[in-house]
C-alpha positions in Angstrom: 74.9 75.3 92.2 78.0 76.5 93.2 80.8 73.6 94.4 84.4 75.4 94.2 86.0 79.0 94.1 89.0 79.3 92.9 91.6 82.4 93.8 94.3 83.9 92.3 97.4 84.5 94.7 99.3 88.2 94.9 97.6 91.0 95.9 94.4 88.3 96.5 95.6 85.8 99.1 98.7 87.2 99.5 100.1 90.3 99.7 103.8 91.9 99.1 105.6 92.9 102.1 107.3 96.9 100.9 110.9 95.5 102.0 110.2 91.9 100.0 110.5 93.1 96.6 113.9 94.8 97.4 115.1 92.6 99.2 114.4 89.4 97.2 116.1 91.4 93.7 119.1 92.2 95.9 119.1 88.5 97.1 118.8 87.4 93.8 121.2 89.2 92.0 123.9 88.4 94.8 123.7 85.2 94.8 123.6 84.5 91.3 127.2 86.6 90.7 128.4 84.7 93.7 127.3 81.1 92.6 129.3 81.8 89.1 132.3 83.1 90.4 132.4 80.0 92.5 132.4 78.2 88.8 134.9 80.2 87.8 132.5 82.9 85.9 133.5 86.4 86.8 130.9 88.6 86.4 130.1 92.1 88.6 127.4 92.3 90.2 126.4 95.6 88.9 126.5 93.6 85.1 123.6 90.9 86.9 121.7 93.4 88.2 121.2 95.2 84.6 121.1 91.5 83.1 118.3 91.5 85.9 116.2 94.0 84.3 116.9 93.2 80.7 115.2 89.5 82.0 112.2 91.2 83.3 111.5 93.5 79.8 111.9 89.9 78.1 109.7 88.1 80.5 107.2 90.7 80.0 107.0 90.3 76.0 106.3 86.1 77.2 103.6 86.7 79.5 102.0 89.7 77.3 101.5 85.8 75.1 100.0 84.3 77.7 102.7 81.8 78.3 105.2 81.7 80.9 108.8 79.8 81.9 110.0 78.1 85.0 113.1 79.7 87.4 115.5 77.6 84.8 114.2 79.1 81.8 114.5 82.5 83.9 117.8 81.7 84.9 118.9 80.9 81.1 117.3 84.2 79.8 119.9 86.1 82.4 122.8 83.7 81.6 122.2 85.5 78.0 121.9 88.4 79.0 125.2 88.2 80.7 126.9 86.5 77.6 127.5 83.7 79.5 125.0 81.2 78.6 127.2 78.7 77.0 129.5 78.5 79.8 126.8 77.0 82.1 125.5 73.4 81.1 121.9 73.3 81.0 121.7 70.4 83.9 124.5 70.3 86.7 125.0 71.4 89.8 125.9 74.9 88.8 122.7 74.9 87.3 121.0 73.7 90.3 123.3 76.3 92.5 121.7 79.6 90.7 118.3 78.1 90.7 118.3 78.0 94.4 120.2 81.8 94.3 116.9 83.2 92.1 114.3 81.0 93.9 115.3 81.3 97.5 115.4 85.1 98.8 111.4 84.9 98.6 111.9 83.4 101.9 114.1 85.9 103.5 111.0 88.6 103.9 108.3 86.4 102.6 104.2 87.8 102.1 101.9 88.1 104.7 98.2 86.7 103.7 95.9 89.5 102.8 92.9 90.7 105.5 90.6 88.0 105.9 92.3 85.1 103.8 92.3 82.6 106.2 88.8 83.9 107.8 87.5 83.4 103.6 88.9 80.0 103.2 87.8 78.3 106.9 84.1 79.5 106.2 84.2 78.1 102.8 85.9 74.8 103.6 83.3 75.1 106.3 80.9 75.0 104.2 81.6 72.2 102.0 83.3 74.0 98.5 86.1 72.5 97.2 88.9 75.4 97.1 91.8 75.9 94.0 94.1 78.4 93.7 94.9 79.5 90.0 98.3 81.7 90.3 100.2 83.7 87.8 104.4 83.4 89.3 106.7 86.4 88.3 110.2 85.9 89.6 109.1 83.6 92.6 108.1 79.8 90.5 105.2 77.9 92.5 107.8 75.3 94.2 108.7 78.3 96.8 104.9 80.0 96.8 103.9 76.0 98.0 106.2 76.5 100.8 105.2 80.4 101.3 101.5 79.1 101.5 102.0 76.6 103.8 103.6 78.2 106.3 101.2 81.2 106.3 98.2 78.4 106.8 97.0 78.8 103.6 97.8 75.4 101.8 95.8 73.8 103.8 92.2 74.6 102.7 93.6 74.7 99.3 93.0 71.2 97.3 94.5 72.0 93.5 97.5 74.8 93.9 97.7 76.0 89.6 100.9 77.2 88.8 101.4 79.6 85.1 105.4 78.5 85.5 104.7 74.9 86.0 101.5 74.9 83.5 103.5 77.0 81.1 100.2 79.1 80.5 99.5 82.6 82.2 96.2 83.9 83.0 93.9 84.6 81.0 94.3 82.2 78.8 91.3 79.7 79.5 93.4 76.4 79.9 95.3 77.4 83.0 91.4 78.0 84.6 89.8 74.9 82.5 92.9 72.6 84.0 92.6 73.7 88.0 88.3 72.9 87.3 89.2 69.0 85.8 91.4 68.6 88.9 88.9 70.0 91.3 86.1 67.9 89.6 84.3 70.5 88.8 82.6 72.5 85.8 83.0 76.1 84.8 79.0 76.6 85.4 79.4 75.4 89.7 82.3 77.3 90.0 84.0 81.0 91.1 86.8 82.6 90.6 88.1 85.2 93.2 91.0 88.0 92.0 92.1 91.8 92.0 93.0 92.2 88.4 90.2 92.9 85.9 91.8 91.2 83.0 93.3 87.9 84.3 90.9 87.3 86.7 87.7 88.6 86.3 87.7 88.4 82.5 89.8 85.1 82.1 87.0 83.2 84.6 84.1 84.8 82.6 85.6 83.4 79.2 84.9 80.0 80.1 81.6 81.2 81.7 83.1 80.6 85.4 81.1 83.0 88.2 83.4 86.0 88.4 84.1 87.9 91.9 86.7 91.0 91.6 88.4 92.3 94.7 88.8 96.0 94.6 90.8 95.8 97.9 91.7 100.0 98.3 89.1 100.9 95.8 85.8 101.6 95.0 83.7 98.1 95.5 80.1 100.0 95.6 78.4 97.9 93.2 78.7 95.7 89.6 81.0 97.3 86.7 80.1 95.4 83.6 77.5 93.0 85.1 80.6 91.6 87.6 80.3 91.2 91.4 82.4 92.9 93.5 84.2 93.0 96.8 85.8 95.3 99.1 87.8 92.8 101.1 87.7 88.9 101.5 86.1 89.2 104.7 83.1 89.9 102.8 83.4 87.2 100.5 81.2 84.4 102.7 78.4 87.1 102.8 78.3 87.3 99.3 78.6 83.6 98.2 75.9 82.7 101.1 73.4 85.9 101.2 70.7 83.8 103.5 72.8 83.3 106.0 73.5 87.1 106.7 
């Protein structure tokens, strides 16, 4: 009997505004070379936008290991980058001054929740599931993505909000999914898990034998691949879970 779905976040619940991504890396960057020149760190900025990049080639190697780092350990892998790691203590408020510079610009032009997100979570709240989200973070850590989903109404039908920074795990390693079940009280066998990417979502849910729903939001969604259940949007997605009722 089914008691919970689960969802992943980007490109699921939310969505990427175009502007977002550029704007957030340019917010980023500038802030960052401005909060260490206020220490008395001269840097250019054109130096933390390439130490930018080399960060992102050195996060991908972590998460290709299934594990991830917080917006500090981000923070210290630029600070490398830039050769200036030792001048920064690890705790401080210079340290506290660049997290908020790499954390922050996600609010500037913030997502916009996906078609039918807060349709797909009122009619399963509605009907009694308990709801998780299970999310792997890039450059924006799950402190600001709490904020980002509460103000888009989101947060509120959601009762366990997963994190890969904060949990240290990424999707699909089976822990991140096994942990967000204990906290919603519930076992893999009542539960769903809800995402657009065929090897973190759909595969990582299936390895610990969780009901696994892919969204092929943009493409095709005419029927199973690999035995799997498929959608088109999440307006769909109360259909699906509750058949009689349609």
């Amino acid at each position: 009997m089914l008691k919970a779905v689960t969802f992943d976040c980007w490109q699921t619940l939310i969505l990427e505004r175009p502007e977002g991504l550029r704007q957030a890396r340019e917010g980023r960057v500038r802030g960052l070379q401005e909060a260490l020149a206020r220490a008395g760190i001269a840097t250019e900025v054109a130096a933390v936008d390439s130490a930018y990049d080399a960060v992102g080639e050195r996060l991908q190697r972590i998460w290709a290991m299934q594990q991830d780092v917080g917006s500090p350990g981000q923070v210290r892998l630029l600070l490398e980058c830039l050769g200036v790691n030792g001048s920064v203590p690890t705790e401080g408020c210079l340290m506290e001054a660049l997290d908020d510079a790499y954390c922050l610009p996600i609010l500037s032009v913030p997502p916009v929740p996906n078609t039918g997100a807060l349709e797909a979570l009122h009619a399963l709240h509605a009907h009694g599931l308990r709801l998780g989200l299970i999310c792997n973070t890039g450059r924006t850590p799950g402190k600001m993505l709490r904020l980002v989903l509460e103000r888009l109404g989101l947060a509120a039908y959601l009762s366990v909000l997963t994190f890969s920074d904060e949990v240290g795990l990424r999707k699909p390693h089976p822990e991140i999914f096994l942990r967000t079940l204990s906290a919603l009280g519930i076992t893999p066998d009542e539960a769903a898990h809800v995402g657009d990417d065929k090897t973190t979502d759909v595969a990582g849910a299936r390895a610990i034998r969780m009901r696994a729903i892919h969204l092929c939001q943009g493409g095709d969604a005419s029927g199973p691949s690999e035995d799997v259940e498929r959608i088109p949007t999440l307006e769909v997605l109360a259909a699906l879970l509750f058949p009689r009722e349609n």
